[in-house]
C-alpha distance (Angstrom), angle and dihedral (degrees) to the residues before:
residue distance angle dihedral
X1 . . .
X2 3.69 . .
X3 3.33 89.7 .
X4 3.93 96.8 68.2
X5 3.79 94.1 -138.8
X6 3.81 127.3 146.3
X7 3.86 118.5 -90.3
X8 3.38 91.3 -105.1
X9 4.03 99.3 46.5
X10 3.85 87.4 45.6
X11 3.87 91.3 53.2
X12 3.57 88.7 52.3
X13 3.72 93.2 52.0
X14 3.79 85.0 50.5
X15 3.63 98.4 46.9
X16 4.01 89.1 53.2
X17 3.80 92.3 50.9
X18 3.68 90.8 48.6
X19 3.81 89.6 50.4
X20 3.14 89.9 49.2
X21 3.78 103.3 53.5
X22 3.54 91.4 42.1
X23 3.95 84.5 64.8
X24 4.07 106.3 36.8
X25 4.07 87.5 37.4
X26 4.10 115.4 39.9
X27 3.43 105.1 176.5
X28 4.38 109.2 -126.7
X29 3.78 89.1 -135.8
X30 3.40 96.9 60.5
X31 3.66 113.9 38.8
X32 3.38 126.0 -170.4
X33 4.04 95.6 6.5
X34 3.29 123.6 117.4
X35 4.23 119.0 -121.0
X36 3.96 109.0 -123.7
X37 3.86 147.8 156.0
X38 3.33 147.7 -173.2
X39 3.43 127.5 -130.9
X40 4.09 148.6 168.8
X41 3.46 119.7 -147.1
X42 4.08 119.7 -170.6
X43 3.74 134.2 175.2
X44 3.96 116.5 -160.9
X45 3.82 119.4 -159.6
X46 3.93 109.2 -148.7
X47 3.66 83.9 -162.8
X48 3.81 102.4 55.2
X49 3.74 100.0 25.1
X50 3.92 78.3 -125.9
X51 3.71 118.9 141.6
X52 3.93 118.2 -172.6
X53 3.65 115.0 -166.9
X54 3.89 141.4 165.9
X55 4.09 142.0 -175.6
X56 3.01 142.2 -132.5
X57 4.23 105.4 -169.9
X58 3.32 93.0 -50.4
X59 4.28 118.5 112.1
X60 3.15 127.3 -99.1
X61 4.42 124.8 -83.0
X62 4.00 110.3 -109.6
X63 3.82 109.3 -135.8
X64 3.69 123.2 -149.1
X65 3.74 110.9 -157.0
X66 3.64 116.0 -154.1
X67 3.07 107.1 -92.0
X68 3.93 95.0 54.2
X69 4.14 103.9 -88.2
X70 3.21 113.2 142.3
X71 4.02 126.1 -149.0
X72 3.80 143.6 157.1
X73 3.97 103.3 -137.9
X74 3.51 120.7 -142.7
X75 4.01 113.2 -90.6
X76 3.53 119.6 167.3
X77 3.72 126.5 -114.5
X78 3.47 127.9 -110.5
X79 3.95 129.2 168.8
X80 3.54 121.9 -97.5
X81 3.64 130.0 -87.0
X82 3.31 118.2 -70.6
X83 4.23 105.5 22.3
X84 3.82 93.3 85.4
X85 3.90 128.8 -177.0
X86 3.87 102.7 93.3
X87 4.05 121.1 73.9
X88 3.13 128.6 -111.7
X89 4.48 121.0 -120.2
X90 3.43 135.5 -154.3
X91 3.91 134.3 -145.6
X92 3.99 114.4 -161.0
X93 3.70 110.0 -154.8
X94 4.04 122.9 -171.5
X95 3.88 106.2 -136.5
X96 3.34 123.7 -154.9
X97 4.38 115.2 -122.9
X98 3.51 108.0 -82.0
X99 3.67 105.7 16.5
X100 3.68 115.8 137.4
X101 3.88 121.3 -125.7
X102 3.49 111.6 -155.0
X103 3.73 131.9 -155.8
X104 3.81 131.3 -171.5
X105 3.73 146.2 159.4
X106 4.08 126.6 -112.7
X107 3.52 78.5 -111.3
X108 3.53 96.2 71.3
X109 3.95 100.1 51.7
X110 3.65 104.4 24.3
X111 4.07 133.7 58.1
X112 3.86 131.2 135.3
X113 3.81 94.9 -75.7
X114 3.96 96.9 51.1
X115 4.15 124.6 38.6
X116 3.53 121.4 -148.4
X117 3.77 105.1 -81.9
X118 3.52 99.4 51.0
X119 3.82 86.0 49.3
X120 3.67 90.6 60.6
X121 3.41 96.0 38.3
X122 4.08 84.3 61.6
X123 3.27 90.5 46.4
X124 3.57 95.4 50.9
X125 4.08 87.8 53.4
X126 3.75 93.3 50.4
X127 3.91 91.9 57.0
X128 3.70 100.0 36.2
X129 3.64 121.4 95.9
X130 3.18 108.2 20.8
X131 4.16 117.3 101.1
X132 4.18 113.6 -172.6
X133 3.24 98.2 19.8
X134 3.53 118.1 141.3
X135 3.80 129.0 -116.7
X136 3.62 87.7 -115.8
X137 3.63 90.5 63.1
X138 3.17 102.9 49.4
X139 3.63 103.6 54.8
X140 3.88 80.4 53.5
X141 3.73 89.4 55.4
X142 3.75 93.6 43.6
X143 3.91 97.2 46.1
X144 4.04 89.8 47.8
X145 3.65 88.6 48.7
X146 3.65 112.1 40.3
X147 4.52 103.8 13.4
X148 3.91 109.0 90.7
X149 3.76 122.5 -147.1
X150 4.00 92.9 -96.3
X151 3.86 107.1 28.8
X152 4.03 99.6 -157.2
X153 4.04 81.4 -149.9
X154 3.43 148.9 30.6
X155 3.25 123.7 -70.0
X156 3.88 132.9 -156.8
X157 3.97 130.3 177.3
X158 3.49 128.4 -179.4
X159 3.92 130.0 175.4
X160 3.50 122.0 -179.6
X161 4.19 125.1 176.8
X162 3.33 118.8 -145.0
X163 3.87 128.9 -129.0
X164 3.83 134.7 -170.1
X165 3.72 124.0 -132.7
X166 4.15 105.3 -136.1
X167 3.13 116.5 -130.7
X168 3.85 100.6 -104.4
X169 3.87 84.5 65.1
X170 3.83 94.0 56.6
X171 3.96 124.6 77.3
X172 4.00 125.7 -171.6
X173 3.72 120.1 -165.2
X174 3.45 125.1 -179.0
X175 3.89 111.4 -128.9
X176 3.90 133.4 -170.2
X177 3.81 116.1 -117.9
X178 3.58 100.2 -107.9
X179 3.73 102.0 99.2
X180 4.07 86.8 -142.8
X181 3.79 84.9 73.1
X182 4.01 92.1 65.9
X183 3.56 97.2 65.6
């Protein structure tokens, strides 16, 4: 993320890197397979409310708006890391202050006693409802609701809120393109 690249750019970057691990490193254990991963990348501007985001395999975010709705936005598909050849797309989405994005794992919502839509149908419950509560509390609610006793995967949850920056906390200067000037 360094590299301050679009989601999609930086996916491709990723998806290279992968590929190319996957051929200068084959791991013994696993011959023949190829190494891969999924992965969602998203950039939130405080300033615009605007969040760009792209994927690589991995499912789409849930978003909570504030007061309680819950719904999986529309975010292109790409591959996974590491199989290469198609491009990677981006969906830019305006939230509104204090929505919750929420990011997860397959882990999380799917397993060999519950498919995919019934997952995020659960998931959808465990969000819903709720306006102001914190991000804290809702990966308690989600975990109670949705994690069995044994998960037979891994399982990652993230929530984060969103703020705006006012615009008395936001300066804009105009500055010549010789990078001396910005000192």
């Amino acid at each position: 993320s360094t590299l301050d690249l679009p989601p999609d750019e930086l996916l491709q970057h990723m998806d290279d890197l992968v590929g190319r691990l996957d051929q200068d490193e084959p791991c013994p254990q696993k011959s023949g397979e190829i190494v891969g991963a999924t992965c969602l990348y998203a950039i939130y501007d405080p300033v615009t409310r605007h969040c760009v985001m792209a994927r690589a395999g991995h499912l789409a975010p849930a978003l909570v708006d504030p007061d309680g709705g819950v719904t999986f936005p529309e975010v292109p598909a790409g591959p996974p890391l590491g199989l290469g050849g198609l491009p990677f797309q981006t969906a830019e989405l305006e939230l509104a202050e204090g929505s919750q994005l929420v990011l997860y794992t397959d882990g999380l919502i799917e397993d060999r006693r519950r498919d995919l839509d019934e997952g995020m149908e659960l998931l959808r419950r465990a969000l819903a409802g709720h306006p102001g509560r914190s991000p804290e509390e809702s990966c308690r609610a989600v975990l109670e609701q949705l994690l069995p006793e044994r998960p037979g995967d891994d399982v990652a949850l993230l929530v984060a809120r969103t703020r705006a920056l006012p615009a008395d906390r936001v300066a804009d200067w105009d500055v010549p393109r010789d990078p001396a000037a910005v000192s």
